[in-house]
C-alpha positions in Angstrom: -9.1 -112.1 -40.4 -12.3 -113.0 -38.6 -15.5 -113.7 -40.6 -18.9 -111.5 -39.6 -20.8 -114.5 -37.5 -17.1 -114.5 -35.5 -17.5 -110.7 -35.0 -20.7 -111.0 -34.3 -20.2 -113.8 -31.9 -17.5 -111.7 -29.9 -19.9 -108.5 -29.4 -22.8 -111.2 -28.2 -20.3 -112.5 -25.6 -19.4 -108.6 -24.8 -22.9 -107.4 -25.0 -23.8 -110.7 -22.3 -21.2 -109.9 -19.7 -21.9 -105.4 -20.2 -26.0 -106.7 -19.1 -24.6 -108.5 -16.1 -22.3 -105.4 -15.1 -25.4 -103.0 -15.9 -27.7 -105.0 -13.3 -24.7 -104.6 -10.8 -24.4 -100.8 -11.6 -28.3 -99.8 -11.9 -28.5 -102.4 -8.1 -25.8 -100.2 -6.7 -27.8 -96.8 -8.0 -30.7 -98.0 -6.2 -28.0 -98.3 -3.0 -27.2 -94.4 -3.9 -30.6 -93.2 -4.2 -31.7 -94.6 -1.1 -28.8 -93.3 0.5 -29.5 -90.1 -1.2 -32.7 -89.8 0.4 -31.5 -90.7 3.9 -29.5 -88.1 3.3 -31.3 -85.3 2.0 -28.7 -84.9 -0.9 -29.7 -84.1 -4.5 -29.1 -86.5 -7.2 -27.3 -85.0 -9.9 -23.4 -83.4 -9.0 -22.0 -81.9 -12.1 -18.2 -81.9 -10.8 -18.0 -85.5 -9.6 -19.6 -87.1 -12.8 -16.8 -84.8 -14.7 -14.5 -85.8 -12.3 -15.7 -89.8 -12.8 -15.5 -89.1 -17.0 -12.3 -87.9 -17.1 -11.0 -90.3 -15.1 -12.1 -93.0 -17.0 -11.2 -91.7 -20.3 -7.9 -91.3 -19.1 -7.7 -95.1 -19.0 -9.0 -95.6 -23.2 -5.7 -96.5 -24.7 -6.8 -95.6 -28.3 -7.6 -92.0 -28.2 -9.5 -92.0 -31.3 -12.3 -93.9 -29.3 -11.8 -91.3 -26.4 -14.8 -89.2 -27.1 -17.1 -92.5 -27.9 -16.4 -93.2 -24.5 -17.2 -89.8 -23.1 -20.7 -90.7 -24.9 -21.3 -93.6 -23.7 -20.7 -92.6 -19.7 -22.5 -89.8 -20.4 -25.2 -91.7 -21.3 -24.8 -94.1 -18.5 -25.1 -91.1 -15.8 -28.5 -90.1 -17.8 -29.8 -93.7 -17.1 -28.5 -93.9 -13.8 -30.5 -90.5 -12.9 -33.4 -91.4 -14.5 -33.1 -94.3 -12.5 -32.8 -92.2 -8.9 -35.4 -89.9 -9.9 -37.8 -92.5 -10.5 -36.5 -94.3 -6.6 -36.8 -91.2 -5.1 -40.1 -89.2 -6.5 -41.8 -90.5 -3.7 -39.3 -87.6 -1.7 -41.4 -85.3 0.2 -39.9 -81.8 1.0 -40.6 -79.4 3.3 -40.4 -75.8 3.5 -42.0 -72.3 5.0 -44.1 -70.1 3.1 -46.0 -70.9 0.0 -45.3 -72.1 -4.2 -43.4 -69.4 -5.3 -41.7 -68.1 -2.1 -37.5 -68.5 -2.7 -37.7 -71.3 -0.2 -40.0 -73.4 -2.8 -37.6 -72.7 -5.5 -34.5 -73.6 -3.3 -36.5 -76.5 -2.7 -37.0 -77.1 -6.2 -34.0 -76.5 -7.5 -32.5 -78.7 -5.0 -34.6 -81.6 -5.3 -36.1 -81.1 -8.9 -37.8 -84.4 -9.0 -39.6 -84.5 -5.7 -43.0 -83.5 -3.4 -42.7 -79.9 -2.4 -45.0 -79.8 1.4 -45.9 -76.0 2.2 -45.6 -75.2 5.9 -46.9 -71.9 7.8 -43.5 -71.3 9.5 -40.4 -72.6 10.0 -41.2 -74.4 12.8 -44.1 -76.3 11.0 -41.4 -77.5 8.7 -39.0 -78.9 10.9 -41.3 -80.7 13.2 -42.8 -82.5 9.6 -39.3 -84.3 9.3 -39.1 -84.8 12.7 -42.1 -86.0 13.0 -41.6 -88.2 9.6 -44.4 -86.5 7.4 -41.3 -85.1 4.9 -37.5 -86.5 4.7 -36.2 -83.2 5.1 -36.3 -79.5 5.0 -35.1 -77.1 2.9 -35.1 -74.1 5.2 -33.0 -70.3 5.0 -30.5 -69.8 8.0 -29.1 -66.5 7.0 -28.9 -63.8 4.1 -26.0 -61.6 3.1 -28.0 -58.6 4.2 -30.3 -59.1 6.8 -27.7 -61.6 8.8 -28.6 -64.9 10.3 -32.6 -66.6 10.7 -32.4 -66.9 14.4 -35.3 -69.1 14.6 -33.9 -71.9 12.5 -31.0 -71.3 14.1 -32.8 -72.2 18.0 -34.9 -75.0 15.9 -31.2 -76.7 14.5 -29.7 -75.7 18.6 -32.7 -78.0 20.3 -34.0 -80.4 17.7 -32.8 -83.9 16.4 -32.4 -82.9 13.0 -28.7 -82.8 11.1 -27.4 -80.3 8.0 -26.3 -82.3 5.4 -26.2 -80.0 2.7 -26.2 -75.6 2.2 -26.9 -73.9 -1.1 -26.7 -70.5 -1.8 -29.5 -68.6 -3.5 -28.9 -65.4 -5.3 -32.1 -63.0 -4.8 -33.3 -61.0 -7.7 -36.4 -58.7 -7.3 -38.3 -58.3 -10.3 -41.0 -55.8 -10.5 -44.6 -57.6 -12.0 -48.0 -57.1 -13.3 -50.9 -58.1 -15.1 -50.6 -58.2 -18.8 -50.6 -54.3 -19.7 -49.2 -53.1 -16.4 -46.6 -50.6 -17.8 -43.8 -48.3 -15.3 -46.0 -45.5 -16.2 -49.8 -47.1 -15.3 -48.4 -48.4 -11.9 -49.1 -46.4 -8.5 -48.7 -48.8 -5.7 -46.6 -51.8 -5.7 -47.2 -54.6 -2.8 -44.6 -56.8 -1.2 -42.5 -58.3 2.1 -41.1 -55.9 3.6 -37.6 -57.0 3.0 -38.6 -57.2 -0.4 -39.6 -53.6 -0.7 -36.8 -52.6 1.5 -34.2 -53.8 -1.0 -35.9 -51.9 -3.5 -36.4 -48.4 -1.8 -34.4 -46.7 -4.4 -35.9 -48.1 -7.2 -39.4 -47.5 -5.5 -38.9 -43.8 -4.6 -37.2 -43.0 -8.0 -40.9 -43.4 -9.9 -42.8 -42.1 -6.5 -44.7 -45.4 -6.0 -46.7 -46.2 -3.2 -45.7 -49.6 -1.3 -47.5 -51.4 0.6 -46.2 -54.4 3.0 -47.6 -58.0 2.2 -46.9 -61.6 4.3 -44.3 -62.4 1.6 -43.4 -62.0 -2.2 -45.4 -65.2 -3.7 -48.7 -64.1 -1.7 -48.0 -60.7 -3.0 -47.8 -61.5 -6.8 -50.9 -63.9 -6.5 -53.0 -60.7 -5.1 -51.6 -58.7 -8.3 -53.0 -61.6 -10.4 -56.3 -61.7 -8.2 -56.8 -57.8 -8.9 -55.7 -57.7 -12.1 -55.1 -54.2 -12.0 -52.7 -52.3 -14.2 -52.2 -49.9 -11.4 -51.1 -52.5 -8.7 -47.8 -54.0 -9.2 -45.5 -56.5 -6.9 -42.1 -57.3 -5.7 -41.2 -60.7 -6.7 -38.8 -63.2 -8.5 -39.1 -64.0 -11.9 -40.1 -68.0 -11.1 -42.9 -66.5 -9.1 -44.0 -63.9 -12.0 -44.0 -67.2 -14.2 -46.2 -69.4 -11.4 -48.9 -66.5 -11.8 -48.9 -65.5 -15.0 -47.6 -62.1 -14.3 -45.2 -59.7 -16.9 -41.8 -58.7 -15.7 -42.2 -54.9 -16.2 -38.8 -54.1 -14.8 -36.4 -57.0 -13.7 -33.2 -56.7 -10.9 -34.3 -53.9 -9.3 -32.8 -54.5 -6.0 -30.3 -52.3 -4.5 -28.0 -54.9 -3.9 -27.1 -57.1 -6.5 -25.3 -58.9 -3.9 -28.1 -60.1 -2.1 -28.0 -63.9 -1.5 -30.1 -66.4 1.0 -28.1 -69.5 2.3 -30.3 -72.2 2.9 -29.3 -75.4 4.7 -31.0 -79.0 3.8 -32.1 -80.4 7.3 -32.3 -84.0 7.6 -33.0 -86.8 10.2 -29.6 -88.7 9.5 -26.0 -87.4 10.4 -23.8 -87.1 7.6 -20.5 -89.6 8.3 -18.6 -88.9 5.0 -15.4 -88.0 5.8 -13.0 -85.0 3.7 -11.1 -82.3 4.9 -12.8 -80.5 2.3 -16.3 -80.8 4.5 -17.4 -78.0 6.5 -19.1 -78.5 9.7 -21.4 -76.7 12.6 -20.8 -76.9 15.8 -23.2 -75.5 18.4 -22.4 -75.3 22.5 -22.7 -73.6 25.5 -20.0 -72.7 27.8 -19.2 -73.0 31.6 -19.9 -70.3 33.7 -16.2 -69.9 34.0 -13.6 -67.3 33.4 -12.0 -67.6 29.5 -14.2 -70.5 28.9 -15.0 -68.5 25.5 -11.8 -68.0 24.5 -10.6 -71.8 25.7 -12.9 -72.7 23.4 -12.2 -71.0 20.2 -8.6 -71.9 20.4 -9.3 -75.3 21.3 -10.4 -75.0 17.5 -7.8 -73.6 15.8 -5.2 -75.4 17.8 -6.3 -78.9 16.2 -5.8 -77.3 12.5 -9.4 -76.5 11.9 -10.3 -72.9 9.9 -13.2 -71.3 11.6 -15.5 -69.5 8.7 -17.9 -68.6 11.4 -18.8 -67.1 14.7 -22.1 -66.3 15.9 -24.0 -66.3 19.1 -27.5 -65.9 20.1 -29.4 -65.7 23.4 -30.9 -69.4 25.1 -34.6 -68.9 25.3 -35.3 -70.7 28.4 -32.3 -68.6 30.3 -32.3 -64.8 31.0 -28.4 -63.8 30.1 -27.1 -66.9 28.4 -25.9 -68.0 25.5 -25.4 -70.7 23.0 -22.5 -70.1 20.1 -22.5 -71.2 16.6 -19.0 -72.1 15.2 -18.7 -73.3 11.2 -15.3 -74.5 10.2 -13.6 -76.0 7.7 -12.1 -79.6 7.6 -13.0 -83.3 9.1 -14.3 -83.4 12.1 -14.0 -87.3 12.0 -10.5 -87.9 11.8 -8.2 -88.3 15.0 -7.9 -84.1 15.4 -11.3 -83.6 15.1 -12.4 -86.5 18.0 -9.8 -85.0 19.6 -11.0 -81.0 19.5 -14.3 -82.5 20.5 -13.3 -84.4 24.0 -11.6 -81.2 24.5 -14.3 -78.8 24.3 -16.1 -80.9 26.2 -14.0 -79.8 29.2 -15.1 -75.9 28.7 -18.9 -76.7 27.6 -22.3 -77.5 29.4 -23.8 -78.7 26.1 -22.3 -79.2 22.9 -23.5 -80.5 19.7 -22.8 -80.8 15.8 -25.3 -79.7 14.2 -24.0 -81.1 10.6 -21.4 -82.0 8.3 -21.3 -81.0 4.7 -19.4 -80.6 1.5 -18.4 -77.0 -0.1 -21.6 -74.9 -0.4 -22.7 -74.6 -3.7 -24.7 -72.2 -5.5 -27.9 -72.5 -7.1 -28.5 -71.2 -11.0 -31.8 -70.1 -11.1 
């Protein structure tokens, strides 16, 4: 049996060559980070570092050590974010609306460790990355209710910037007041008009007055401004926590079904490969007969499982149209350069508009 200083000795000679292999990993973190913010991707993914653990453990030998091991790559992936956040605080996000608005806590919940950069519109926000003031956007392109945001829709058509990434964002109204606002004190309540729209039944139920504001974070900071017991707002509970404000009654939407997609916009193309990726595909057709329909089967011909179909008038021509397609699969491998040099064939202009992985939602 070995003595202690030979013991020792051996975990030195361990502990030397695990110091070499942690400068290689944390130097290859950087390499992620910076890719990450190329990107416009978050930093932490809950499956894949499951995915990397169990792997891993899978090759311990000695299952007694098995959950040590879980430890200690769990603390590894705690240092290694650390270590991204810290790369990539410097991040700047941009979004429409104001702090508070759902696209600031998309943002947010997105990129948790980053600069959140209001803009007046959407248009604001997406010329800021183009423009290099912000590394990307966070910006809404459709709701389960109130269909698709046709103006990021046209901005994504005719501007250089790619999706890399959608999240979905569950909406829950929340009505809020100034401490002592109770049901019965209120007799207006201010919001968007979507906002108030979603909770017409709620509304009319207690005979409240409503009133329409610019959006739901404005709204709840006037309620705070007033501080009124008799004024009441629309809002989410993140926004009613921004301001101070009590949640006097909370999901009172109609629809408790009522989710916001929002799409991460970025200057760079995403090239990862999966057939697990989604993509968008936007074009316009030739002013031929079944050009259309050429099209779409072109699609589906290759093996690709269209999700989407959408299409919305060109701005600078009277009675034309550009089409939106999302679909499942990789649009790099042979099939999908393939489906591509045939569309080309039926379409005056056709562009992908991004590439991304399963849309996840976001917990809020």
């Amino acid at each position: 049996m070995q003595n202690l200083d030979e013991l020792r000795q051996t975990i030195n000679e361990v502990d030397e060559e695990m110091a070499k292999l942690f400068t290689l990993r944390m130097e290859t973190v950087k390499k992620i980070a910076e890719y990450k913010m190329e990107k416009g991707k978050p930093i932490f993914d809950a499956k894949r570092e499951e995915e990397v653990i169990k792997r891993n453990s899978e090759k311990i030998e000695n299952k007694e050590l098995v959950p040590f091991y879980r430890t200690f790559l769990e603390n590894n992936m705690a240092v290694s974010r650390d270590y991204q956040k810290l790369i990539i605080s410097g991040m700047r996000i941009a979004y429409s609306g104001v702090e508070g608005a759902f696209a600031h806590i998309a943002a947010k919940n997105i990129f948790p460790d980053s600069e959140y950069v209001s803009y007046p519109n959407f248009k604001a926000a997406y010329k800021a990355v183009e423009k290099g003031e912000c590394n990307c956007a966070v910006l809404p392109v459709e709701n389960s209710n109130s269909g698709e945001v046709g103006q990021v829709s046209d901005l994504v058509f005719s501007g250089s910037l790619n999706i890399n990434a959608m999240y979905n964002l569950e909406i829950m109204q929340n009505l809020v007041g100034v401490k002592g606002t109770t049901k019965d004190s209120i007799k207006e309540v201010i919001s968007h008009p979507q906002a108030l729209s979603q909770c017409e039944a709620f509304l009319k139920e207690r005979g409240y007055k409503t009133s329409e504001y610019e959006n739901t974070a404005l709204a709840a900071k006037k309620v705070k401004e007033l501080n009124d017991v008799t004024i009441a707002a629309v809002a989410s509970k993140e926004t009613a926590n921004l301001y101070g404000l009590e949640i006097i009654e909370n999901k009172i939407n109609e629809d408790n079904t009522n989710t916001t997609r929002f799409a991460v916009l970025s200057p760079s193309e995403n090239k990862a490969a999966g057939d697990e990726n989604y993509f968008d595909i936007m074009f316009t057709v030739k002013h031929e007969a079944g050009a259309l329909a050429k099209a779409i089967d072109i699609i589906g011909r290759y093996g690709f499982n269209m999700t989407k179909l959408r299409s919305r008038a060109l701005k600078e021509l009277a009675w034309q149209y550009y089409f939106q397609i999302e679909a499942e699969g990789d649009i790099f491998s042979m099939e999908g350069k393939i489906m591509l040099s045939q569309l080309e064939k039926f379409c005056d202009r056709l562009k992908v508009a991004g590439v991304y992985p399963k849309i996840k939602n976001l917990n809020v």
